[in-house]
C-alpha positions in Angstrom: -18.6 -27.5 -30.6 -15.5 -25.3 -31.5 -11.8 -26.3 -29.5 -12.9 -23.3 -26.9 -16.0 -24.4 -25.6 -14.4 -28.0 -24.9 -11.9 -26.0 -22.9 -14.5 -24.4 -21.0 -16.2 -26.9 -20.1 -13.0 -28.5 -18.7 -12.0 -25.3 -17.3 -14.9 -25.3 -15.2 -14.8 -28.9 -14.3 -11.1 -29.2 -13.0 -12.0 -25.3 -11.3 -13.5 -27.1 -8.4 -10.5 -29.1 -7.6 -9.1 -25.2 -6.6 -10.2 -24.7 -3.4 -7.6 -22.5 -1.7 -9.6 -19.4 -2.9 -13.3 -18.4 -2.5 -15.3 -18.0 -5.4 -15.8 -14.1 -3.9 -11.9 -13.9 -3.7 -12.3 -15.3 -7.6 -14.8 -12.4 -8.6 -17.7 -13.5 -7.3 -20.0 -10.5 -6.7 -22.6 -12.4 -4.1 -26.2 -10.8 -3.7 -28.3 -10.7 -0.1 -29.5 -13.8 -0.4 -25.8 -15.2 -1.2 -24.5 -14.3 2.7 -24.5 -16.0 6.0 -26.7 -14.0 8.3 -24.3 -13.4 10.7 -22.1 -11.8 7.7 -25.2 -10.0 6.6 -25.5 -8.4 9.7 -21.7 -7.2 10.2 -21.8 -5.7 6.8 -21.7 -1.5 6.8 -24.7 0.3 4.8 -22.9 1.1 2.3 -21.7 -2.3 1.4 -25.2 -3.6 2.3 -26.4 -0.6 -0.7 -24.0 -3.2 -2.8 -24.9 -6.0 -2.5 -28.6 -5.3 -2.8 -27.6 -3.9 -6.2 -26.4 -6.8 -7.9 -28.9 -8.0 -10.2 -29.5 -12.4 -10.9 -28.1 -11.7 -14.2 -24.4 -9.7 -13.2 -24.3 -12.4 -10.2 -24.4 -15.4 -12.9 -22.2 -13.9 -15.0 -19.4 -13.2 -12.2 -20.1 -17.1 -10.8 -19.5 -18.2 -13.7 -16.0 -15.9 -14.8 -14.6 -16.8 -11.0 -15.5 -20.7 -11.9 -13.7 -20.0 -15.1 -11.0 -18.6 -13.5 -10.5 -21.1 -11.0 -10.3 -23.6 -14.0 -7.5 -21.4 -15.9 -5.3 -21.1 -12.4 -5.6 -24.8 -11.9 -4.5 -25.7 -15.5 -1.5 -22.6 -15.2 -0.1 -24.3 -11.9 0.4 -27.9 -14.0 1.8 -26.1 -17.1 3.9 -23.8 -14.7 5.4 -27.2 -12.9 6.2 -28.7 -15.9 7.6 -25.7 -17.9 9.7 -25.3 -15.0 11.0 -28.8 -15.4 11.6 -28.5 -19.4 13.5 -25.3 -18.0 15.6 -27.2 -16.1 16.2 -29.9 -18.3 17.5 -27.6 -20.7 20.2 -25.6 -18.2 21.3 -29.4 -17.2 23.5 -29.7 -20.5 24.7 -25.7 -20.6 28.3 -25.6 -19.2 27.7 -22.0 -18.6 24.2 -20.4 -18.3 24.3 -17.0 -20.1 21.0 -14.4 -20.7 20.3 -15.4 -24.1 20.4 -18.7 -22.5 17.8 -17.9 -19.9 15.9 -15.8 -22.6 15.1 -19.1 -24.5 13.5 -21.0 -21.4 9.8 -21.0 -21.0 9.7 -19.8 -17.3 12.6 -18.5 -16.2 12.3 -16.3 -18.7 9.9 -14.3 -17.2 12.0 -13.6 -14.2 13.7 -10.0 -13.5 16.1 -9.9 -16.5 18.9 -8.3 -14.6 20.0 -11.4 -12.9 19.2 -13.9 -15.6 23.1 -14.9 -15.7 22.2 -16.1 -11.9 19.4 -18.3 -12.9 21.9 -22.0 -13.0 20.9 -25.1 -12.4 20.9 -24.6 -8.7 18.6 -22.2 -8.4 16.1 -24.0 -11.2 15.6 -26.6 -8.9 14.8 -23.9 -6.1 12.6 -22.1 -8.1 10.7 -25.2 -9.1 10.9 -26.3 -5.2 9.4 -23.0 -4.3 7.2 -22.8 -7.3 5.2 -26.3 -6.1 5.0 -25.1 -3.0 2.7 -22.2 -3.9 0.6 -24.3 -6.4 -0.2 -26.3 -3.5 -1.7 -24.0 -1.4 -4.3 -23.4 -4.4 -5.9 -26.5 -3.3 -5.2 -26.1 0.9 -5.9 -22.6 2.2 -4.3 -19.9 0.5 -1.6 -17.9 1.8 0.8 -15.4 1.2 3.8 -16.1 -0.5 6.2 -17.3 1.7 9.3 -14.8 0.2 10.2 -12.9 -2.4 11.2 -15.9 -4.8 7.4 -17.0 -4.2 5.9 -13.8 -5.4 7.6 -14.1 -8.3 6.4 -17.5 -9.4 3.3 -16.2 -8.4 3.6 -13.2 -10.9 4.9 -16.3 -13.3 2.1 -18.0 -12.6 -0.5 -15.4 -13.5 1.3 -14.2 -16.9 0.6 -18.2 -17.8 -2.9 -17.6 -16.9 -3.1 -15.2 -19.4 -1.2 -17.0 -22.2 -4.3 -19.7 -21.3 -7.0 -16.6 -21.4 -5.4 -15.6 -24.7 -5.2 -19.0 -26.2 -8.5 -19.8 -25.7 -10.1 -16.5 -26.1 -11.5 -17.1 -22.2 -14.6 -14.8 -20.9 -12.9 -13.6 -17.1 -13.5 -10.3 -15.8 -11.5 -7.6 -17.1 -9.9 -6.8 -13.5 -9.3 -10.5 -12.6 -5.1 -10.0 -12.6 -5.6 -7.4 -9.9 -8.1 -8.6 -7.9 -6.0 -11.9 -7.5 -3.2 -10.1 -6.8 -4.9 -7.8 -4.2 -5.8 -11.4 -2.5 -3.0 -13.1 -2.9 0.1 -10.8 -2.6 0.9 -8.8 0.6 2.4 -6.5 -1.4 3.8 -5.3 -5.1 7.3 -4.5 -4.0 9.0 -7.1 -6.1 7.7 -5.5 -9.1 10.4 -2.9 -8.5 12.8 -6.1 -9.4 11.3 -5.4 -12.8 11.8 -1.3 -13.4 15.1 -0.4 -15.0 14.7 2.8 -12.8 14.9 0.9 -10.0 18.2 -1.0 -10.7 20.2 -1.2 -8.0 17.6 -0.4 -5.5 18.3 -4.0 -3.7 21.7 -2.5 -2.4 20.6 0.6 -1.0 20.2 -0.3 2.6 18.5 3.3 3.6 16.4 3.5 1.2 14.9 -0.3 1.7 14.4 1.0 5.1 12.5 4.1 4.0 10.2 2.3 2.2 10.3 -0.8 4.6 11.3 -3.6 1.6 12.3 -7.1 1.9 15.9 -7.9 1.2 15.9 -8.4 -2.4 19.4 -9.0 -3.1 18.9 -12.3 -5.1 20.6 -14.4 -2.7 18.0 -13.2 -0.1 15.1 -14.3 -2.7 14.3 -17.8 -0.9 15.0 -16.4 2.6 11.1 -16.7 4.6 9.4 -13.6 5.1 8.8 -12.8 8.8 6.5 -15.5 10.4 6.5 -17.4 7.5 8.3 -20.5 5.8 10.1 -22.1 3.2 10.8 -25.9 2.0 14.4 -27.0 3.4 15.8 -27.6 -0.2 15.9 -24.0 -0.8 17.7 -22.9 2.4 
């Protein structure tokens, strides 16, 4: 049995430990017989047409990439945790945290770029403070993140998923990054955080209420969304 199929197998078998999402939410494409009556009979003819199309075999097959799935967002949340903690051992014994600095770190690497001279110590531990606080809700209910510091370790979150899909050349769906990010995001607007074109945007009060942004100054990042909130240390 090669190194990938042991990894499967555990994949699959510390997946149902994940049960903030549904396996539908995961990829799941259900058939008929799959559904609650009651959500058989709210369903639209079109998506009934659907569901009665999905044949045994492409239901199996999705089961068994959103069961994978579940096992490769499980494992990213532990590495993400403790990459976050090498992280910030590492800025502990810098006097002065520069980009090449940041550049070198495992996580907060993978943060906008344009503020990595702002990633200190300070806000490692807020990021890692935040960071658990979203892997938690993968075994509670899923919800939104809670600001805009959460959607990025969210977005940190699925590139390690990937590194894990990559690694160990894992079967999931070819559309699995959006669909999770369709279900688990309220919205993409921190990605503009991550367009040169874009630099600057975060200070241009009209046009963040034109297109109806969060503050995303980075001293606003840990600041709760509206109806939403955060752990005290990061206040």
């Amino acid at each position: 049995m090669t190194g990938e199929e042991n990894y499967v197998e555990h994949a699959l078998r510390v997946g149902e430990e994940l049960t903030g999402l549904s396996l539908e939410q995961l990829g799941l494409e259900p058939q008929l017989e799959d559904l609650a009556e009651n959500r058989r009979n709210r369903l639209e003819a079109d998506d009934l047409e659907w569901a009665g199309s999905i044949t045994p075999e492409r239901r199996d097959r999705s089961l068994f990439q959103a069961k994978l799935l579940a096992g490769a967002l499980w494992e990213a949340s532990a590495v993400l945790i403790d990459q976050l903690f090498e992280d910030l051992n590492g800025l502990r014994n810098l006097e002065r945290v520069d980009r090449q600095d940041i550049a070198n770190t495992f996580v907060l690497s993978g943060l906008p770029p344009r503020h990595a001279d702002k990633y200190d110590v300070r806000f490692a531990r807020q990021f890692l403070v935040i960071a658990a606080d979203m892997t938690g809700a993968l075994a509670r209910r899923w919800t939104r993140p809670s600001c805009v510091a959460q959607e990025l370790a969210l977005r940190c979150l699925l590139d390690q998923v990937e590194v894990i899909q990559d690694l160990y050349s894992l079967d999931l769906a070819e559309d699995w990054r959006s669909r999770l990010e369709q279900h688990m995001l309220e919205d993409t607007d921190s990605e503009m955080l991550y367009q040169n074109a874009m630099d600057g945007f975060e200070d241009d009060i009209e046009l963040n209420m034109q297109l109806g942004l969060a503050p995303m100054k980075i001293q606003d990042w840990f600041e709760p969304f509206t109806d939403a909130s955060v752990p005290p240390y990061v206040r």
